[in-house]
Structure formats: C-alpha cells, structure tokens
KEKESE-62383 format. One record per atom (N, C-alpha, C, O): x, y, z. Coordinates in steps of 0.001 Angstrom, whole numbers, plus 500000, padded with zeros to 6 digits. Atoms other than C-alpha are relative to their C-alpha. Example, Ala and Ser with C-alpha at 12.3 -4.5 7.8 and 13.67 -1.06 7.14 Angstrom:
2
500890498810500000512300495500507800500900501200500000501936501181500665499180498810499940513670498940507140499230501090500730499739502198500899
! end
This chain:
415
500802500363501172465376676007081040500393498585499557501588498294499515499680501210499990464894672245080185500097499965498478499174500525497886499653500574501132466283671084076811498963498952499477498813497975500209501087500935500087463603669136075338501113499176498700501639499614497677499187500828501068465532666007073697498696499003499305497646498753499898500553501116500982463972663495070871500260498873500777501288498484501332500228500970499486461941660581072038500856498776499913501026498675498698499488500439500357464093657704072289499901498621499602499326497986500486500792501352500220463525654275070716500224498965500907501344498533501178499846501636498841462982651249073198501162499324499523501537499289498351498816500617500434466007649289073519499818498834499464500870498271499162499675501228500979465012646222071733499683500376498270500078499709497313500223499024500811463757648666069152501345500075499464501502499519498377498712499509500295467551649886068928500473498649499789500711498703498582499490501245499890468676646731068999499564499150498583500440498784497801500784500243501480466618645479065959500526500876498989501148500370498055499249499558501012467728648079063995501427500481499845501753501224498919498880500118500458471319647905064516500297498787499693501416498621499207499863501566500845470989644089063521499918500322498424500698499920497560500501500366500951469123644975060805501468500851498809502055500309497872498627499266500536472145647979059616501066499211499994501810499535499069498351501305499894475226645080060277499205499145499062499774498690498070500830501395501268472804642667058212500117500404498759500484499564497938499668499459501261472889645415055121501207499868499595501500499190498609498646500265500067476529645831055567500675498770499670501375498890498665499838501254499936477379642088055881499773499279498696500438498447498079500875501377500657474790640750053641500653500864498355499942500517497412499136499136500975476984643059050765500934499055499799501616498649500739498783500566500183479267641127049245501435500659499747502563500235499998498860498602500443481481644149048072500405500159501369501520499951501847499624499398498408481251645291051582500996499013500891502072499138501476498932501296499209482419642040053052501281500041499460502208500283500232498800499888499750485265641891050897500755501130500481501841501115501061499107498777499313486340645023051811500362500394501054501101501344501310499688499483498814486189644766055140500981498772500455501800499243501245499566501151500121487817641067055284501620500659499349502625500718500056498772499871500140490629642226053286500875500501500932501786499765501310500039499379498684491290645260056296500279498980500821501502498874500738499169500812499520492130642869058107501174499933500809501193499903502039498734500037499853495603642743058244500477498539500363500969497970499389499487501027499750496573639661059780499352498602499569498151498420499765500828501468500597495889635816058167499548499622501080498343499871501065499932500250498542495859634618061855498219501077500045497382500525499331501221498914500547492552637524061749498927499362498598497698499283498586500709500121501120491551636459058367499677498227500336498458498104500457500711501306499646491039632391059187498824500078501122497782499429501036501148499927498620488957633220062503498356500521499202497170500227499346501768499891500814486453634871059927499565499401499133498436499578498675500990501350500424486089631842058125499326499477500362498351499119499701500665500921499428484957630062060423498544500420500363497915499602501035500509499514499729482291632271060665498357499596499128497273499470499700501001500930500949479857630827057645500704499786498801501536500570498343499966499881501416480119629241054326500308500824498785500956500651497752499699498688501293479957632414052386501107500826500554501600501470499627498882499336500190482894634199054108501136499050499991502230499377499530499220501136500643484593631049053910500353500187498613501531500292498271499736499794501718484434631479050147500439501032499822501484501078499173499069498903500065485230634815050376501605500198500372502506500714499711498778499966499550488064634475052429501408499244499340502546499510499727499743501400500149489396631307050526500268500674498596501217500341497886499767499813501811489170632944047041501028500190499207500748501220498594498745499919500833492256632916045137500681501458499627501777501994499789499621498497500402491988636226043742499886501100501078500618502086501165499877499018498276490915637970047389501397499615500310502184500549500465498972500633499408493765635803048402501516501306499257502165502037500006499056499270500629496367637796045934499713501177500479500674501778500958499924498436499437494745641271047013500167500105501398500224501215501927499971499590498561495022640782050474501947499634500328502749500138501114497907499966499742499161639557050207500384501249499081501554501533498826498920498945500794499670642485048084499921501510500650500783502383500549500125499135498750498114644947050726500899499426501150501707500315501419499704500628498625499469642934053841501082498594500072500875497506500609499341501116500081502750641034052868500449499354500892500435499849502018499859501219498920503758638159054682501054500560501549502270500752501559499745499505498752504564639288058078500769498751500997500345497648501343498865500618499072507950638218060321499188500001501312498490500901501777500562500197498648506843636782063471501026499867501036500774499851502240499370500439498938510305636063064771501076499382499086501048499129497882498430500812500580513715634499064022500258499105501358499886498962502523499135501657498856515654631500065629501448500592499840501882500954498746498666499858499704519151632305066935500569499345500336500493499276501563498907501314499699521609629542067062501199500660500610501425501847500374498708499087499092524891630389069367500745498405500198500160497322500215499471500916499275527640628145070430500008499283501177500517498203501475500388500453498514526495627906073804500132498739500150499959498028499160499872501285499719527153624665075716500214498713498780500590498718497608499359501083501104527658621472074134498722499208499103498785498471498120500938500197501434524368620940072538498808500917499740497604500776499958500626499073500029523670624312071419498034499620499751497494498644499231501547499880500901519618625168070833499697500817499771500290501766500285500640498987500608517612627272069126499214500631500851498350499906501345500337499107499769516493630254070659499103501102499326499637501938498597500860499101500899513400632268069314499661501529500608499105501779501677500254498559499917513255636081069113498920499984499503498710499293498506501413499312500631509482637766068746500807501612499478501624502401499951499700498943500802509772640291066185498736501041500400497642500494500541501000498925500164507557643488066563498635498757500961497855498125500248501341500856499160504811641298069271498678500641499836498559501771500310501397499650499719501265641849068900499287499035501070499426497826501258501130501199499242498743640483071262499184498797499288498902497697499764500480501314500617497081638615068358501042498900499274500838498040498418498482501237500922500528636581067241500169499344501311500555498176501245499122500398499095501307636176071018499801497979500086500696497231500479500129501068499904499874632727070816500467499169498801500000498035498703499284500535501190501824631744067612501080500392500261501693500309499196499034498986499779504801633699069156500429498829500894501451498189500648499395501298499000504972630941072174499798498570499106500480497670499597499945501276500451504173627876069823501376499739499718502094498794500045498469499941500419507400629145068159500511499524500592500755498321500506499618500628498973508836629124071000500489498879500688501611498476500991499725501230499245508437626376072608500437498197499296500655497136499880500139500786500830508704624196069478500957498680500381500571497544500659499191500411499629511862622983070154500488499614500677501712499478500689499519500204498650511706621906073404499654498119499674499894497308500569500534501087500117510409618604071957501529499357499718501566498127499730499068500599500968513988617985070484500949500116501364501548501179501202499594499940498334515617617789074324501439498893499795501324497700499516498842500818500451519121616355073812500792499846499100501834499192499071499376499453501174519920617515070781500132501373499397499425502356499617499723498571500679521174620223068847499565499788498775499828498834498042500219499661501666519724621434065714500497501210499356501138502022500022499058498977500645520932623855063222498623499832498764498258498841498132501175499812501540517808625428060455500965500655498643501683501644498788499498500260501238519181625318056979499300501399499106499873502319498521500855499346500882516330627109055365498721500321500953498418499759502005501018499291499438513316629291056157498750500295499240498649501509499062500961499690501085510321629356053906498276500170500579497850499346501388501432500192499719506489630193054385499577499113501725498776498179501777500212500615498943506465629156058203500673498573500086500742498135501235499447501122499611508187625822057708501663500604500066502063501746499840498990500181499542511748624829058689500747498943499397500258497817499486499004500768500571514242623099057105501587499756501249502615500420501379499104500509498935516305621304060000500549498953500211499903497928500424499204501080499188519034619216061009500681499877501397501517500588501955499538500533498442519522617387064349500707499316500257500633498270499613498923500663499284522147616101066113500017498928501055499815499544502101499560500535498278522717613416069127500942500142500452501840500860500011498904499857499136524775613172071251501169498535499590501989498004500339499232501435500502526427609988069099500363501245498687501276500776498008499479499918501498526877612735065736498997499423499284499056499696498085500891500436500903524052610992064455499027500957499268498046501141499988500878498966500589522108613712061873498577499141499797498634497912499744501538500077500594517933613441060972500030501697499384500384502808499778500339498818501103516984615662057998498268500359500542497487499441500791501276500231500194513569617333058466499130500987499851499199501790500781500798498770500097511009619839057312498844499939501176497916499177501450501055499536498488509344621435060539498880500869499774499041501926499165501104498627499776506041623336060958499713500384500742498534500106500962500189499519498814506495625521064387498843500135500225498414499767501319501172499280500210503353626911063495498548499481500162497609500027500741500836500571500094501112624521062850499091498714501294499635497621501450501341500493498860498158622910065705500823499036500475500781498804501683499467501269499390500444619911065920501029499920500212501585498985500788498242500083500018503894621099065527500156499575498971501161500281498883499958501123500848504065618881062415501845500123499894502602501081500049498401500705500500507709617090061530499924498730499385499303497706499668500060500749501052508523615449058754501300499650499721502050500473499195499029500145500379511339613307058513500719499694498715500672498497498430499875500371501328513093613686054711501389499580500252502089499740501251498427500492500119516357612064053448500866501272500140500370502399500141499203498903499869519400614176053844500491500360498127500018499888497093499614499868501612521020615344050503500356499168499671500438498224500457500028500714500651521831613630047985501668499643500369502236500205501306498445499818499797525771612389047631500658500214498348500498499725497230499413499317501348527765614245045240499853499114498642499795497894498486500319500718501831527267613552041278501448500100499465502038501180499474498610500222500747530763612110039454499922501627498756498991501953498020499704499257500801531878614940037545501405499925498926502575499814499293499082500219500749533802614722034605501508500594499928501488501266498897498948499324499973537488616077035049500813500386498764501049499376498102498599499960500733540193617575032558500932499232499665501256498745498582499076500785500356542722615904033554500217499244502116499737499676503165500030500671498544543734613401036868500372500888500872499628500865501852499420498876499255545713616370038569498927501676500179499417502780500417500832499177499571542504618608039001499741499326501076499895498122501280500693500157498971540888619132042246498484500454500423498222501614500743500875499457500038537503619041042591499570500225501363500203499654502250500306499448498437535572620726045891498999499929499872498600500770499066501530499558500092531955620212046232499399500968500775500330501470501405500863498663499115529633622974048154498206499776499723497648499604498639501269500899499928526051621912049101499099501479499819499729502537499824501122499127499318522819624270049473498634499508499863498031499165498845501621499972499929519416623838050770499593500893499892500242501939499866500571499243500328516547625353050177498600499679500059498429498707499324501278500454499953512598625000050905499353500739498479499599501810497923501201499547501009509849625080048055499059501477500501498687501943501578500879498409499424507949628410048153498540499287500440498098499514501566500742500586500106505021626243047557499817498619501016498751498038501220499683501724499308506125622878049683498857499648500802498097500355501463500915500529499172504123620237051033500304499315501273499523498676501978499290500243498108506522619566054401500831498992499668501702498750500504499201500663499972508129616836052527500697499796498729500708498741498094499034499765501240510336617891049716500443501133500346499787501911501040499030498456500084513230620870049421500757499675498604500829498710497843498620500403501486515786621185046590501493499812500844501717499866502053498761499937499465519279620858047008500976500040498688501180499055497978498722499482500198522051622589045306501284499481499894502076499847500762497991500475499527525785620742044719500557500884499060500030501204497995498935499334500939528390622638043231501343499271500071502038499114501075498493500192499770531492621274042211500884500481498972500717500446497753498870499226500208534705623093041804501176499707499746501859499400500723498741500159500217537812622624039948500406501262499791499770502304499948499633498527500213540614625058038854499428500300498436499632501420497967500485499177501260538900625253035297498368499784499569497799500072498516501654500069500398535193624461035478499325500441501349499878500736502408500610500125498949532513624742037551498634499358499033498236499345497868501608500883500585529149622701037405499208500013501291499723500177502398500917499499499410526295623050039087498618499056500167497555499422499664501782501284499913523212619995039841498844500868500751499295501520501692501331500284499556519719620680040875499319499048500596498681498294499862501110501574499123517898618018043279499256500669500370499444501847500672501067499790499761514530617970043981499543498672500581499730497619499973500574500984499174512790615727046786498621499855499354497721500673499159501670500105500696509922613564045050500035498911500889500378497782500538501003501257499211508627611507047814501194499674501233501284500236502324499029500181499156511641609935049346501208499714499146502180499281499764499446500018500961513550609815046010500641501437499344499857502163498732499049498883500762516413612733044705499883499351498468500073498281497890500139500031501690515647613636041167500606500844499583500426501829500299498973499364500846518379615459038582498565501145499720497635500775499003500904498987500763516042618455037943500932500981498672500433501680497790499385498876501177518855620326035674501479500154500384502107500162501443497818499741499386522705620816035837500329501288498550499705501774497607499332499052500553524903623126034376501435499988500396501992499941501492498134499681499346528770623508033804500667501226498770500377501272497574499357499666501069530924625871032177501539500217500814502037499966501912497878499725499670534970626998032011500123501030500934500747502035500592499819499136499122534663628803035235501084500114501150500904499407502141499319501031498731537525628703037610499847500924501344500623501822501671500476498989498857535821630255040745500343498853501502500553497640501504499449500650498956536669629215044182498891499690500852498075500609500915501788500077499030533533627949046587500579500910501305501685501046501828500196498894499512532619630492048611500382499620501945500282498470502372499899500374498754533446630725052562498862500507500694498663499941501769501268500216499644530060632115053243499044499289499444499184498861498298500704500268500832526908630824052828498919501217499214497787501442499643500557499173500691525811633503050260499292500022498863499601500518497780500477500657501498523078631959048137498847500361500093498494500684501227501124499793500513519841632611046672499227499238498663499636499434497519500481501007500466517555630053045130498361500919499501497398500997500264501918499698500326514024631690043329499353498852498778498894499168497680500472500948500435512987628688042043500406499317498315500026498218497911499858500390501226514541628784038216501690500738499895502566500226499197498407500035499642517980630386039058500880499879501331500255499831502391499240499935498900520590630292041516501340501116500318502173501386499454499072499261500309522876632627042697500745499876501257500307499538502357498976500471499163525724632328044490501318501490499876501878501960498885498469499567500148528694634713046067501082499499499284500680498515498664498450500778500147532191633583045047500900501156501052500516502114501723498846499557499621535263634721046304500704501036499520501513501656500211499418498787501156536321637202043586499347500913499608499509501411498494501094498533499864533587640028044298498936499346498501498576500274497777501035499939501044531175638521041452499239498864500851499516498282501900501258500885499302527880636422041935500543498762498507501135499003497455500143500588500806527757633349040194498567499833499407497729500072500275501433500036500545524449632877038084499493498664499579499972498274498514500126501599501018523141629312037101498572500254499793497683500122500633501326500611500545520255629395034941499448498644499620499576497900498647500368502028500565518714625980035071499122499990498933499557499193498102500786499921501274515805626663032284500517499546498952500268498614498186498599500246501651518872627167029700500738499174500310501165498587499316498617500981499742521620624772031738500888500909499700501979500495499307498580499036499746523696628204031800500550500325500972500007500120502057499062499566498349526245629481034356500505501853498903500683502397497813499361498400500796527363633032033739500241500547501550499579500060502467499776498700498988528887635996036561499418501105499679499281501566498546500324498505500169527579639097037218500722500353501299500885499839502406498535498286499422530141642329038422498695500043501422497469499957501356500721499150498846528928643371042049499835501591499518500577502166498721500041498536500233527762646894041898501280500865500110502244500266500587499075498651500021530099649986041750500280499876501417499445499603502280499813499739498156531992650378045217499621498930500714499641498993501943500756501169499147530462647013046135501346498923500154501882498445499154499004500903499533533198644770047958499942498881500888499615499067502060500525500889499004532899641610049413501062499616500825501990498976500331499173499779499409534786641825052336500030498941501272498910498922501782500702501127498590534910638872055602499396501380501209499711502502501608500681499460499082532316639471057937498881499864499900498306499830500988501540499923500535528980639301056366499732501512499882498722502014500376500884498687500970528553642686054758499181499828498787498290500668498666501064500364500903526737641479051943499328498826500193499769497823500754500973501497499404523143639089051862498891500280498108498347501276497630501095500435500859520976638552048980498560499946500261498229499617501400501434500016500237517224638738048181499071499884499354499207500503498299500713500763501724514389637217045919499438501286500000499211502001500976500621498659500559512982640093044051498532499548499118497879500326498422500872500105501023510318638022042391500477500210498703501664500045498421499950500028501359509825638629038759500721501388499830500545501719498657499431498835500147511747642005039012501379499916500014502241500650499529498221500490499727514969640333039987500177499581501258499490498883502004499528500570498634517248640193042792500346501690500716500627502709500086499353498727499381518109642996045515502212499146500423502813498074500492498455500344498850522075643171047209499712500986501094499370502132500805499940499343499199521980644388050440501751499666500693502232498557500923499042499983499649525425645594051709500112501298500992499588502408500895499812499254498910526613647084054792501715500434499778502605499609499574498804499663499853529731649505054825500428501209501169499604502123501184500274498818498696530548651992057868498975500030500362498281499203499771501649499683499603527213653052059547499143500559499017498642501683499050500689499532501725525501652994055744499543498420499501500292497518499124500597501121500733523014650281054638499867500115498978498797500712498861500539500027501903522766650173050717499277498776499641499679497658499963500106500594500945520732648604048657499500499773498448499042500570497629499547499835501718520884647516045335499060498918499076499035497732499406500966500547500376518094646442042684500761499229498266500936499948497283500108500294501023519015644152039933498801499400498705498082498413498857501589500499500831516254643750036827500740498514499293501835498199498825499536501001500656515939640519035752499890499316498883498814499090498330499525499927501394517552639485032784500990500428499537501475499779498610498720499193499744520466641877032989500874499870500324500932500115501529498750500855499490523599640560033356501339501168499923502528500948500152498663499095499912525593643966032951499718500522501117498650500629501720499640499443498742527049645470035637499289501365500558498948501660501703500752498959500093525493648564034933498718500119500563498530501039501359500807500484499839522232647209035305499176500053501672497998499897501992500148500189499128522676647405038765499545501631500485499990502631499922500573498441499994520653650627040440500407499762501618500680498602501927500078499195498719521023651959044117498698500465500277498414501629499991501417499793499585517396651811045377500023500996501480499548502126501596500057499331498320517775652999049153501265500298500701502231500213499942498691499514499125520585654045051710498948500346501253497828500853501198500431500187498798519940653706055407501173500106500595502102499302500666498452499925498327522476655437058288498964499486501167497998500062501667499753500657499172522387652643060592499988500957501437499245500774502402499999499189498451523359655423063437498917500602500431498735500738501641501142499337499707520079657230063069499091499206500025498388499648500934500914500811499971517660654522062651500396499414501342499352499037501875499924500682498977519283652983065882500067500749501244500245500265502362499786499120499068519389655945067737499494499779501683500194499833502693500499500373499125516541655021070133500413499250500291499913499346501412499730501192499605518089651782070928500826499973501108500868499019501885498507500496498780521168652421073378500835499355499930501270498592500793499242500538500379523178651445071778501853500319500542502748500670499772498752499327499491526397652235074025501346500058498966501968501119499004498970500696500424529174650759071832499898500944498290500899501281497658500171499188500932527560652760068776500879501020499207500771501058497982499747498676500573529763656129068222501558498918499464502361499432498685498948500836500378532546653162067683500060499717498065501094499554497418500600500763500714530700652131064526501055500443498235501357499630497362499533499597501027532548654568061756501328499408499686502052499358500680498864499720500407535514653819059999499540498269499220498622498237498400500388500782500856535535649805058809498866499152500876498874499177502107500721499962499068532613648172059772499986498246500486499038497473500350499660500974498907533942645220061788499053499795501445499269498779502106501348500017499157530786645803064465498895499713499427498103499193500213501110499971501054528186645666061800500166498293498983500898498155498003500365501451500936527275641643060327498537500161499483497691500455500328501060500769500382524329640860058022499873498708500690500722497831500846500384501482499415522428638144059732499105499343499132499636498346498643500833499857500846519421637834057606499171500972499270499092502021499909500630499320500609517375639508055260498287499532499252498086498453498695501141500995500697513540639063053977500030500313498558501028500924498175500481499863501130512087639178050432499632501531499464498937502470499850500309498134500439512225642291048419500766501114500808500829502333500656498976498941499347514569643609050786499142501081500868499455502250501093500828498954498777511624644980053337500604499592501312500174500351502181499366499747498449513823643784056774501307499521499958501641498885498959498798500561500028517091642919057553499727499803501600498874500272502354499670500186498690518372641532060677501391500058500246502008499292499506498925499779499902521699642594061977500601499771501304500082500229502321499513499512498763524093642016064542501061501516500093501868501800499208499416498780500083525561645414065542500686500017501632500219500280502741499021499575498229528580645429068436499282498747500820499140499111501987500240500646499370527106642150069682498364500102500414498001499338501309501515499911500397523195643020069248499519499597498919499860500068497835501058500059501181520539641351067169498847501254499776497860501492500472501193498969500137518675644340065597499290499661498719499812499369497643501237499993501247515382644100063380500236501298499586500439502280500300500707498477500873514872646856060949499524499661499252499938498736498554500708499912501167512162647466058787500136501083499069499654502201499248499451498821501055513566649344055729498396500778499630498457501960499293501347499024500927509981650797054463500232500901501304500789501998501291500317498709498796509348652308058158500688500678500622500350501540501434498727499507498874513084652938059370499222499718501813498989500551502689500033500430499122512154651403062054500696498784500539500963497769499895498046500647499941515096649802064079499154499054502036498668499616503017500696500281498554513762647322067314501501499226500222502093498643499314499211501320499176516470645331069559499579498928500464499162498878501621500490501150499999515584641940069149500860499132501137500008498412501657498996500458498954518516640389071855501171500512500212501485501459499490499017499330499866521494641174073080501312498719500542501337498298501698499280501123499604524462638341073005501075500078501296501822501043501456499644500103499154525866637452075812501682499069500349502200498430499432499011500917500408529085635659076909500133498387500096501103497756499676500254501063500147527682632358077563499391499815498535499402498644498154500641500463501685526067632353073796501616499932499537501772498814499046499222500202500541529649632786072755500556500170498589501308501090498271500076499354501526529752632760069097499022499756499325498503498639499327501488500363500731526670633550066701500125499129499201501248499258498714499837500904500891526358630789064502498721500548498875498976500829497704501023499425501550522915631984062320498626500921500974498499500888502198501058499484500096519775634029062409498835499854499268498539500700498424501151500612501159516802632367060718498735500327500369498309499730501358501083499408500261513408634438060054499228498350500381499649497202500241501291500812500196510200632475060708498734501125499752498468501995500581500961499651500680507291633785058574498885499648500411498868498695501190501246500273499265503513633868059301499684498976498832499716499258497634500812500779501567502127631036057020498815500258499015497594500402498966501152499136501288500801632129054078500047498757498318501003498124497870500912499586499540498755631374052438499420499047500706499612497832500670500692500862499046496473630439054999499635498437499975499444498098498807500855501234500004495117626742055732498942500247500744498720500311501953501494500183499358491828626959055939499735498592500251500344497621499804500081501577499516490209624021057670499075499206499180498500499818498280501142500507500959487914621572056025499029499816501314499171498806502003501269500671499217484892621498058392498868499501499765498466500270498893501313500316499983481660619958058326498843500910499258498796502138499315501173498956500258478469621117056664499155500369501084498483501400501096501133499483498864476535620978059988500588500759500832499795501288501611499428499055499185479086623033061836499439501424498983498745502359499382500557498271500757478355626042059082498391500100500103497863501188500335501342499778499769474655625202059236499160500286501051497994500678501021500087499012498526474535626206062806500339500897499763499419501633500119499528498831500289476355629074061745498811501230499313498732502408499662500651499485501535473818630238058651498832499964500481497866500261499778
! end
C-alpha cells in the first residue's frame, strides 16, 4: 500500500520562502540582537559586522557591548612562559583551551615574537590583549614597549622606561631607603601609556608615587606616605585596579595605598592565611566588589573575597575551595600522590580577574584551571633545558572589540 505524501513545493518555491522566513527573523531587530549576542566569541561577533551597516550598529552599541561581556567574559587565549633557557631566553606561548575559531589568533600569538630574534624579553604586564614588554640585546641594552600580539599588524609601541625614583624625604641621615618598582597596563590603554608604581622603604615610613605615561612625559598622578616600617616584598605580589594599590609585604599583611585619599593603610591576611616562599598566594581585581586572595596550601585551592571598603580582617569571606588532586585527576599527573603535606610542588603562576582561572605550576607542570567549571587542562610540561620558570603571563582576547572603520560603498554592496 502506497503512502500518499503532500505535494511538494518547487525548489525555487522553497527557496523563496526560506529567504523570505531568515528575512523576518533578521529584519527583527530584537531578534538580531539576540542572536548576535549568542555568539560567544568577539573574534565571531566582528565578522558580523562586517556584514551591513545595521548590524554594525548593533554590534558596536555600547550597551549590547556590556550585555554581551557580562554573558561571555573576556576569554584566555593563552599565556607566555618565560624560562631560563639558553642565554637569550624567549617567550614561549601556551594555547589555552584551542578552538578552531581562535586557532588563527592562537598562531599570531605565537609567532609574535619571532620578530624580536636576538633578544630576550621579559612581559611585565598583561592587560586586554596588549603587552607590556622589555627587551634585551645582547649589549644589556633595555627598550620599553607596549605590544599588540593580536592585532593585523602586530603593532609595537616604543614607550620610555620608568620613571627614576622621586627624592624622598628622610628622618634622619642614618635611614635606609629601598625603592621597589611596578608596572602595570591601563584597562582602557591606547598602546602608548601604562602607570608605574615606586615604593620607597625606610625602617619608619613608607611612601608610595603614582606615574602615569602622557605621551612621552611621566606625570605625579598621586603619592602617599605614612609611619609604616614594612620591608619590600621578595615577590612580585601586586595589584593595581586603577584607584588603589595593593601590595604583599613580608609580614603576612597587604599593604593598601589609596591614591583618591593619598592613604596607605594594611589589611590582616585572612584566618589561616600565611605567606609562605614559593608563590602560594596571587591576587585579583574584583571590580567594584573588591579584591579576591587566592592561596594554595597542601592539595587545597582557597579563595578568599574581600568587599571593598573593608579594611577589617574579618571582612574577609572564604568564597570557594578546590582539591587540586581531584580536579587534576585526568591529567597524569605521575608525581601527584607526592603533593600532601607542605606544598613545595604546588606555585601560583598567574591568576585572571574575579578569580575565574588560575595557572599553576604543579611538580614541574603548567596547569590551567577554570575555577567555575573545575576544569583542570595541562598547558606544558617543563623540561630540563627550560631550567628555571621565570613567569607565566595570560594573554586575553581583546575586548572590547575594534571594529573597523570601512567605507560607505563597501556596506552599500552589502544592503
């Protein structure tokens, strides 16, 4: 018995009216953003600019712009691993979590650095896809310079190096003062300005400058001193969100410099929180909520949410806990069942924003983890020609996007 099926419409027929159904959809502005946001990737979201005028504007809009980073925050593409290796170490780029649509922003990375052939560099700072780098010759000769791996051309921008220390007023002739530097990229930057950080240290003060790159000119943005007698720190354990600074010391507290007010104040590490050599503790901008601490002790990640404003110790909460042994389980980690007791295998390398990844070496492995997903990837594995790690520096997808400026007659072919 034959099935009698419904006549079927000619295929240009079909064809016409699935134009005309994508044309309803489309020609929706609601719809568009909603499907534009979906998305996921900026890298994704520029390609459908280019598409006409009006998702240009859509895409471009300020306020889409905020809902689509608050669905789809800025996404690690990769870190740079510096090592002692040979005599003019280089930077080495790990792909984080690879997709097929990064892979071609994954090798720009990459290969960025091959331009710098004879020298060693060392990245300072990590912000929004640029690079904050200094290079070496083979004479000792340094160049300061904000890099953009990322960008169509590579871009490099050569800025002055820091500033040189600011006279500080002493006590008395028999103090010793110690300065301690830190960079730092603009969240915002235009490739050729950073701040920079001096601290200098006697046994009864401490003070604290602000520089800011305006053009090719260091400007005093704010200082601060008070009767602190803290020792500069032997890591670099700092955190810069644009209006304070915070800094390890030596004596288990953070230092605090509010530049707004020109205050300095400490805040107590958390309960049980010890700062111990090795890199068990790393810092993190929290935005307008504060700061996180992330600290590693035995096979046990903690971390810790301070609100900001709060300067008691108390203040401090216990957001998450992560065993290290189970999140790394899949990995193969041979050297692993070693891990309990003090954790002398276990370094903070880096950490991102808000405290969503860390990067760790563990027993001579770089491992990614993403704290939301417990998800734990092996990013490299050091070797004995790398020798000793020197840093781990995130590179970010650039956000937000640069859209291009094109032509009206390129969109009017489009439209």
């Amino acid at each position: 018995m034959e099935i009698e099926r419904p006549p079927q419409p000619p295929p240009v027929a079909a064809a016409v009216a699935a134009a005309a159904a994508i044309s309803t959809v489309l020609g929706d502005d609601d719809l568009l953003r909603e499907i534009l946001v979906r998305l996921g990737l900026p890298t994704s979201l520029l390609r459908a600019a280019l598409v006409c005028r009006r998702w240009l504007r859509h895409a471009s809009d300020p306020a889409f712009l905020r809902r689509f980073r608050d669905l789809h925050p800025p996404r690690l593409l990769g870190a740079y691993l510096s090592t002692s290796a040979g005599p003019a170490p280089r930077l080495r780029f790990l792909p984080i979590r690879p997709v097929p649509e990064l892979a071609a922003a994954a090798r720009r990375a990459g290969s960025f650095f091959d331009a710098f052939k004879g020298s060693s560099a060392a990245v300072y700072d990590s912000r929004g896809g640029r690079l904050l780098v200094t290079t070496f010759d083979d004479r000792h000769d340094s160049t300061h310079q904000v890099c953009r791996p990322l960008s169509p051309g590579g871009d490099t921008t050569v800025v002055p190096p820091p500033p040189p220390p600011p006279p500080i007023q002493l006590n008395n002739d028999e103090e010793c003062l110690i300065y301690h530097y830190g960079e730092f990229l603009r969240d915002d930057g235009d490739g050729r300005s950073y701040f920079c950080v001096v601290m200098g240290f006697s046994e009864l003060q401490t003070t604290v400058y602000l520089y800011e790159l305006h053009d090719i000119n260091w400007v005093v943005k704010a200082s601060a001193a008070a009767q602190l007698a803290l020792l500069p720190p032997k890591s670099r354990v700092m955190l810069f969100d644009s209006a304070n600074f915070y800094m390890l010391s030596t004596t288990n507290r953070i230092l605090v410099c509010d530049f707004p007010s020109s205050s300095i104040s400490v805040m107590e590490l958390p309960n049980g929180v010890e700062n111990k050599p090795g890199g068990c503790i790393m810092l993190s901008r929290g935005g307008s909520s504060g700061i996180f601490l992330i600290y590693v002790k035995e096979s046990q990640l903690h971390i810790f949410h301070h609100r900001m404003g709060a300067n008691d110790p108390g203040n401090w909460s216990l957001v998450d806990s992560v065993s290290l042994r189970q999140v790394c389980a899949n990995l193969d980690m041979a050297r692993w069942p070693s891990v309990d007791g003090p954790s002398v295998g276990v370094k903070l390398c880096a950490v991102g924003d808000n405290a969503e990844f860390v990067l760790l070496e563990i027993f001579g492995t770089i491992v990614f983890l993403d704290i939301t997903s417990r998800q734990a990837e092996k990013a490299y594995e050091l070797t004995p020609e790398d020798k000793e790690l020197i840093s781990v520096r995130p590179l970010m997808l650039i956000w937000p996007p640069v859209f291009p400026e094109l032509k009206e007659a390129y969109y009017d072919q489009k439209e």
